[in-house]
C-alpha positions as CSV (number, residue, x, y, z in Angstrom):
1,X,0.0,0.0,0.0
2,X,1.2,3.6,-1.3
3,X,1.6,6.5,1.6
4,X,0.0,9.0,0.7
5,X,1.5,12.4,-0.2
6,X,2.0,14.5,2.8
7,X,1.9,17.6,1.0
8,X,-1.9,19.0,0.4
9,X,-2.7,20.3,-3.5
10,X,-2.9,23.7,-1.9
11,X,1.0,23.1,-0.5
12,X,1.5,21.7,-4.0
13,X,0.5,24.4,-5.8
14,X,2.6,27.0,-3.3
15,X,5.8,25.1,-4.1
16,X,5.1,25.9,-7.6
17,X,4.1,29.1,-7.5
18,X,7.8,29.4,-5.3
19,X,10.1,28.1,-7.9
20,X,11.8,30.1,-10.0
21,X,13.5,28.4,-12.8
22,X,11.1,28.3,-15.6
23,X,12.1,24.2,-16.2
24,X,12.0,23.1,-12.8
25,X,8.7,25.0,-12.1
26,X,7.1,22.8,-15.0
27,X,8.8,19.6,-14.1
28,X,7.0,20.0,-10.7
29,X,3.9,21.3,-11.7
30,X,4.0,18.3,-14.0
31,X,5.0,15.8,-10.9
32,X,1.7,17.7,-9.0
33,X,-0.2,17.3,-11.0
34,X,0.4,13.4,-11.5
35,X,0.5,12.8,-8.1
36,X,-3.3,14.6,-8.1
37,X,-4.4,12.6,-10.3
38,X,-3.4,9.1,-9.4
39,X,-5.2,10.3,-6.1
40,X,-8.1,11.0,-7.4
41,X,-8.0,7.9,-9.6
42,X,-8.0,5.7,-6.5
43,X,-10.6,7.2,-4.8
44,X,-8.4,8.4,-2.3
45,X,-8.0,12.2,-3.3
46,X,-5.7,14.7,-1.9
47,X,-7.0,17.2,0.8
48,X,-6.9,20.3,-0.7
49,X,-5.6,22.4,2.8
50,X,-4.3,26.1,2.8
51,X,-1.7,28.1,2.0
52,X,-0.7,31.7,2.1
53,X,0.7,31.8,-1.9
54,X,2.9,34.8,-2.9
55,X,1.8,38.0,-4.2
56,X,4.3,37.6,-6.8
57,X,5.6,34.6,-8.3
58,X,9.6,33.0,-7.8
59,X,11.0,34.1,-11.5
60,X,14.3,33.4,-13.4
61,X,16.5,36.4,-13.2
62,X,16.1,36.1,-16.9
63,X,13.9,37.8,-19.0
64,X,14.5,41.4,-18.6
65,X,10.7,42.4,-17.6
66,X,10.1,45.8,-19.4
67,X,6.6,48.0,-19.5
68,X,4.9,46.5,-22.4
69,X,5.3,50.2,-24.2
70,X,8.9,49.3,-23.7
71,X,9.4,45.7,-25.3
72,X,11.2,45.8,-28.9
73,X,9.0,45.1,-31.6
74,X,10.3,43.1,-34.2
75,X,9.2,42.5,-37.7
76,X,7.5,39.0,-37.8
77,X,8.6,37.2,-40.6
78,X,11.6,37.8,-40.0
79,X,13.6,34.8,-38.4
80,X,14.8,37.1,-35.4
81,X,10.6,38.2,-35.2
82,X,9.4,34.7,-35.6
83,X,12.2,33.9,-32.5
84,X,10.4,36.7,-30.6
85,X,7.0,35.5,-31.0
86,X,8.0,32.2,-29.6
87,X,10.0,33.8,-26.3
88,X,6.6,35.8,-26.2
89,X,4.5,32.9,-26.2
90,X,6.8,30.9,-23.6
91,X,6.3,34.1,-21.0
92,X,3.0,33.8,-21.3
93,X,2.9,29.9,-20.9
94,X,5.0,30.6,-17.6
95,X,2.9,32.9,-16.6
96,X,-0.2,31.0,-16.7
97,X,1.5,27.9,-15.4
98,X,1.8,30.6,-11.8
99,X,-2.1,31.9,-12.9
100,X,-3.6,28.4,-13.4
101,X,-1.5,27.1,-9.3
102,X,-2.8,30.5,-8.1
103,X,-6.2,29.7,-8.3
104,X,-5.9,26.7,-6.4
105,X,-3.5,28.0,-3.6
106,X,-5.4,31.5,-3.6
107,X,-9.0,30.4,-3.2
108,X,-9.1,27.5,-1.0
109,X,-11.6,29.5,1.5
110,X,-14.4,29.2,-1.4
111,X,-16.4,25.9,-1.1
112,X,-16.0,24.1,-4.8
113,X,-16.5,20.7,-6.0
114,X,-13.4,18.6,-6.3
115,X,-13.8,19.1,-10.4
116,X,-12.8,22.8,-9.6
117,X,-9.5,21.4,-8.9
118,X,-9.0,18.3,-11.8
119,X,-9.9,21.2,-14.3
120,X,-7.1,24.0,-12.8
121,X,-4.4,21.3,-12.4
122,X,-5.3,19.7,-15.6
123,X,-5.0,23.2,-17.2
124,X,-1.8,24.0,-15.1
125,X,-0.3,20.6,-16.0
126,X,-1.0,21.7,-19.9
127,X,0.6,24.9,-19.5
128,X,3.7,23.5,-18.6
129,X,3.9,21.5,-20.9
130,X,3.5,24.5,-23.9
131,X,6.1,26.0,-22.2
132,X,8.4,23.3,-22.8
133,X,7.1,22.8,-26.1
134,X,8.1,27.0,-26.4
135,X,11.3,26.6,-24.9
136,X,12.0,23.3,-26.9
137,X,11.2,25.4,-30.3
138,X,13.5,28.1,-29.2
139,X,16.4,26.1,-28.5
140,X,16.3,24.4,-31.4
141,X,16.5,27.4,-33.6
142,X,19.6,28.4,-31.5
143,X,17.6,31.0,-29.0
144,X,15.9,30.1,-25.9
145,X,13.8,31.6,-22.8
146,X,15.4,34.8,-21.3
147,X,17.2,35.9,-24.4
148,X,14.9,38.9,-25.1
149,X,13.1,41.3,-22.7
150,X,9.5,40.5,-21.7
151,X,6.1,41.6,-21.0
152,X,6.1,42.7,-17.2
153,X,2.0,43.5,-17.0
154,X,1.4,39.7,-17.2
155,X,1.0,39.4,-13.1
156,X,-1.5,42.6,-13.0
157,X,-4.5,41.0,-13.3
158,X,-3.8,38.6,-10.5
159,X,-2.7,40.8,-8.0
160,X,-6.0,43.0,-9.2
161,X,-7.7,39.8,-8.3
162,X,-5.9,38.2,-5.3
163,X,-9.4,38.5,-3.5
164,X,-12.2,38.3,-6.2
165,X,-12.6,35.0,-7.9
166,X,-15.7,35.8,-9.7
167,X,-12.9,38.4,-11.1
168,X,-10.3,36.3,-11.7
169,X,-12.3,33.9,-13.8
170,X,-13.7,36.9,-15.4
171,X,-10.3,38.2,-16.8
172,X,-7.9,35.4,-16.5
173,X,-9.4,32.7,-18.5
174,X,-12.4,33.9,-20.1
175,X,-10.5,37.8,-21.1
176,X,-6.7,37.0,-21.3
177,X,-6.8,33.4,-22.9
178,X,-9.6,34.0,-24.6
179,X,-7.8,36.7,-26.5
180,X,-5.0,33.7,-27.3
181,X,-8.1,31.7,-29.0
182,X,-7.9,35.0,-31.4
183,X,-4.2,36.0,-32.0
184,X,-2.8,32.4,-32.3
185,X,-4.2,31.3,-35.9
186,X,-2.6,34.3,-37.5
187,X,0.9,33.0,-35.8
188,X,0.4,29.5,-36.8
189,X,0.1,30.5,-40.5
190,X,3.3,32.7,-40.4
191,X,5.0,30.0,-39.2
192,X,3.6,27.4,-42.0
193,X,4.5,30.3,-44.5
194,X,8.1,29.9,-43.4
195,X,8.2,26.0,-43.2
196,X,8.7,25.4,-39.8
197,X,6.6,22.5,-39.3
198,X,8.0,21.7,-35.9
199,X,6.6,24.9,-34.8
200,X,3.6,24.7,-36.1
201,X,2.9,21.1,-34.6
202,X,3.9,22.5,-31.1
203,X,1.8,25.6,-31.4
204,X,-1.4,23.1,-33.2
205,X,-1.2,21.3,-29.4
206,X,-1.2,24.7,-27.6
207,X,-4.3,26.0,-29.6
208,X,-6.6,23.0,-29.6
209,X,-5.6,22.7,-25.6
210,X,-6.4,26.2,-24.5
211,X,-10.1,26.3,-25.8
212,X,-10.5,23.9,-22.6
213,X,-8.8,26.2,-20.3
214,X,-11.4,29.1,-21.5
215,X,-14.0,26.7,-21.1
216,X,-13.0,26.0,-17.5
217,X,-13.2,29.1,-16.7
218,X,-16.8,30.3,-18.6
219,X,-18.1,26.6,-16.5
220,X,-16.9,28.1,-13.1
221,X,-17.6,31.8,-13.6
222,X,-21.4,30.5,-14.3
223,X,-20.9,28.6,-11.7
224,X,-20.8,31.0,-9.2
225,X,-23.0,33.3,-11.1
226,X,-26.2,30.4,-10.6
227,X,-25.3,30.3,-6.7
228,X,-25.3,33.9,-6.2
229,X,-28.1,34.5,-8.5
230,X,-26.6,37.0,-10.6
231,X,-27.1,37.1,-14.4
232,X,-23.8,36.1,-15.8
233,X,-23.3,38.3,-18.4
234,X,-24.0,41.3,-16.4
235,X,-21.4,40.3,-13.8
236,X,-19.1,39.7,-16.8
237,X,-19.7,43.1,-18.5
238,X,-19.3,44.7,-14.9
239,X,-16.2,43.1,-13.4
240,X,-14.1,43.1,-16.9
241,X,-14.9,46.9,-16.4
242,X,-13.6,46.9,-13.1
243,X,-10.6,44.8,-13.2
244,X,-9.2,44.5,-17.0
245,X,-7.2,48.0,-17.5
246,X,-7.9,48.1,-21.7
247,X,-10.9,47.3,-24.0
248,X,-11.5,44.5,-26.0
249,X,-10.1,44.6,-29.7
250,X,-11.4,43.2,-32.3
251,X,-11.3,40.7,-34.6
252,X,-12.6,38.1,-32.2
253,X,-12.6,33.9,-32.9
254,X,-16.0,33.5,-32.4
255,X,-16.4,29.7,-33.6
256,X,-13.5,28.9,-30.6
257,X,-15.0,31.5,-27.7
258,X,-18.6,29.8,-28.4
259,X,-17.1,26.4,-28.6
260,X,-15.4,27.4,-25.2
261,X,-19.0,29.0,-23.8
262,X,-18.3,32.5,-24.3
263,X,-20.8,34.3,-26.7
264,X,-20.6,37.3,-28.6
265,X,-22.5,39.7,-26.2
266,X,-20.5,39.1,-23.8
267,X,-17.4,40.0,-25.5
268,X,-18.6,42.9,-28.3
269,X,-19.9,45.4,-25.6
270,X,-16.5,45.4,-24.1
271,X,-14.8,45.6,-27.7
272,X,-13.4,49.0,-29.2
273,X,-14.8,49.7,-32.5
């Protein structure tokens, strides 16, 4: 008989959130989120505790974090602007591995049913890997993760949330990654125009996987909405106001957001023309 882990998935998710290099932080997140699975797989699952997760995240010294105004812009087909989009994409993969182990550690104190926490770790646990998949790319072309300055505005919206879930789900998954449901077919055909099909297999993965995260977090915004009695997509409208410091912008994937529960009026009242 296996002993079990003595670590809850809130202490799990604090260790992540607590490591700084960008490949261990995914190698544990990965080991987590195996280890919460197999639990819940024999009926035996992990209690999910407290803990008191940092404002801030442990990061690499590594990219240089500028004010988005500030980060070079680089023309994209070039190889040295194809290079960039892929460091881009891996910031944002590490930052949502942090986002997705937040909202476990963060949030404990609201009740939720246990498949709160498979769909966060199971999203966490696929974050990881695009990283790797990112970091794997760059390497290969002869780059890799902390070569060029990135965004440092990622973290806002979390520390803007840090006490609002509603909020959180409102901006993190159903605002931020939406908006990667939008941007990334327009980067997967730049890099099929330049015949990298290595990239474009790795970035396929990414985009079929995070209709599912948006999805998780339309599922537990409404959620919440249905036991507060509040009309969802007044709540939306109102929060995204109140926490998410830009407008929408246009064009918007509307086949993925409805396929990930998000319809248009919730997302074209917000928009800029």
């Amino acid at each position: 008989m296996t002993a079990q882990p003595t670590q809850t998935l809130a202490q799990m998710a604090d260790e992540v959130l607590r490591t700084a290099d960008g490949r261990e932080k995914t190698a544990l997140a990965h080991k987590h989120a195996a280890t919460w699975r197999a639990a819940r797989e024999a009926g035996t699952p992990l209690e999910i505790g407290t803990a008191t997760p940092p404002m801030q995240p442990a990061r690499p010294d590594r990219p240089e974090l500028l004010d988005p105004r500030d980060v070079p812009q680089r023309k994209p087909g070039s190889p040295e602007g194809r290079n960039a989009i892929l460091h881009a994409i891996a910031h944002i993969e590490l930052n949502a591995v942090d986002l997705h182990w937040d909202i476990i550690a963060r949030f404990t104190h609201v009740p939720f049913p246990l498949g709160f926490y498979d769909d966060w770790v199971k999203s966490a646990d696929e974050e990881a890997k695009h990283f790797n998949l990112m970091c794997d790319r760059l390497e290969a072309l002869g780059s890799y993760y902390g070569a060029l300055p990135a965004h440092a505005g990622m973290w806002r919206a979390a520390q803007d949330t840090a006490e609002d879930i509603m909020g959180r789900l409102a901006v993190v998954p159903m605002v931020l990654e939406a908006r990667g449901l939008d941007v990334t077919p327009g980067m997967i055909k730049l890099f099929k125009q330049a015949k990298d099909h290595e990239t474009v297999a790795a970035m396929d993965v990414i985009y079929s996987e995070e209709v599912a995260h948006v999805a998780y977090g339309s599922k537990w915004f409404h959620f919440l909405c249905g036991r507060e009695n509040l009309d969802p997509k007044e709540a939306f409208h109102r929060l995204v106001r109140q926490y998410f410091h830009s407008t929408l912008r246009p064009p918007f994937n509307a086949e993925k957001r409805a396929e990930a529960g998000i319809p248009p009026d919730f997302y074209w009242p917000l928009a800029t023309a």
